[in-house]
C-alpha positions as CSV (number, residue, x, y, z in Angstrom):
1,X,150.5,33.3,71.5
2,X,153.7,31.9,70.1
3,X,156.8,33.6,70.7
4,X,157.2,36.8,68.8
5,X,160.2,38.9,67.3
6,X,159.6,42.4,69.1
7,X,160.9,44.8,66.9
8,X,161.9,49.1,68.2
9,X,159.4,51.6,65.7
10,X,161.6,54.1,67.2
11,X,165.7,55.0,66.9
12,X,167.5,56.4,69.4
13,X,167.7,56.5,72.8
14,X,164.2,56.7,73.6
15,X,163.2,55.3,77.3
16,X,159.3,54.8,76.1
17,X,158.6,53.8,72.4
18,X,156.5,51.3,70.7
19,X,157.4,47.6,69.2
20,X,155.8,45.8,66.9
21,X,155.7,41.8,66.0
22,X,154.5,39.9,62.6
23,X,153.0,36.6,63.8
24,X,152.6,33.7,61.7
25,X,148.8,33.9,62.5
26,X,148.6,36.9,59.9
27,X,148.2,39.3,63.0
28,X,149.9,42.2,64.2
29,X,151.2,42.7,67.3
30,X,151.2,46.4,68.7
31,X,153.3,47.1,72.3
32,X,154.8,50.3,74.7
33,X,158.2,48.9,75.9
34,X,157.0,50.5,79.7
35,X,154.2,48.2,79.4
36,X,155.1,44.7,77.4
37,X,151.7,42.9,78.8
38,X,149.4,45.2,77.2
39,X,149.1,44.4,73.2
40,X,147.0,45.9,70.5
41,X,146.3,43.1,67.9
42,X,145.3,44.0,64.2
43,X,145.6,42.0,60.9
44,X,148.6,42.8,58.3
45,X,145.7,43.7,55.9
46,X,145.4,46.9,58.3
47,X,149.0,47.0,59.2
48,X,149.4,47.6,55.4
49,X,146.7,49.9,55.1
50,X,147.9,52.0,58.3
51,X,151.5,52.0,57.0
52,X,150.4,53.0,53.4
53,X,148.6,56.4,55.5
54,X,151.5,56.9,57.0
55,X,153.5,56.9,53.9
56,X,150.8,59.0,52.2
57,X,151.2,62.0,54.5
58,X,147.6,61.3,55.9
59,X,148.5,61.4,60.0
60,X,151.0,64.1,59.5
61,X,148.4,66.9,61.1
62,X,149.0,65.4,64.3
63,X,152.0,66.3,64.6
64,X,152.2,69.8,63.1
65,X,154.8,72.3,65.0
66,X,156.1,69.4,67.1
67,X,159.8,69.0,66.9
């Protein structure tokens, strides 16, 4: 895996989040901060496809009534 530009999905002073990295393989890269050796890979076509669900409301049941 050639070196990747980890990048914060969260703001703030969170002590656990997520980070994300766009390789030039055309493959996501999906990490906790607590736990850098453990990746999730996907493609950008799902990145997009995830992000564009996101945008669309479609994931926002889980996470009714939490503050």
């Amino acid at each position: 895996m050639a070196e990747l530009n980890w990048i914060p999905v969260t703001e703030g002073d969170e002590t656990e989040y997520l980070e994300v990295a766009f390789g030039d393989d055309g493959h996501v890269y999906i990490r906790e901060n607590t736990a850098p050796d453990k990746v999730v890979i996907t493609t950008n076509e799902n990145w997009d496809a995830f992000a564009l669900g996101v945008k669309a409301g479609e994931f926002d049941h889980f996470v009714e009534g939490v503050d």
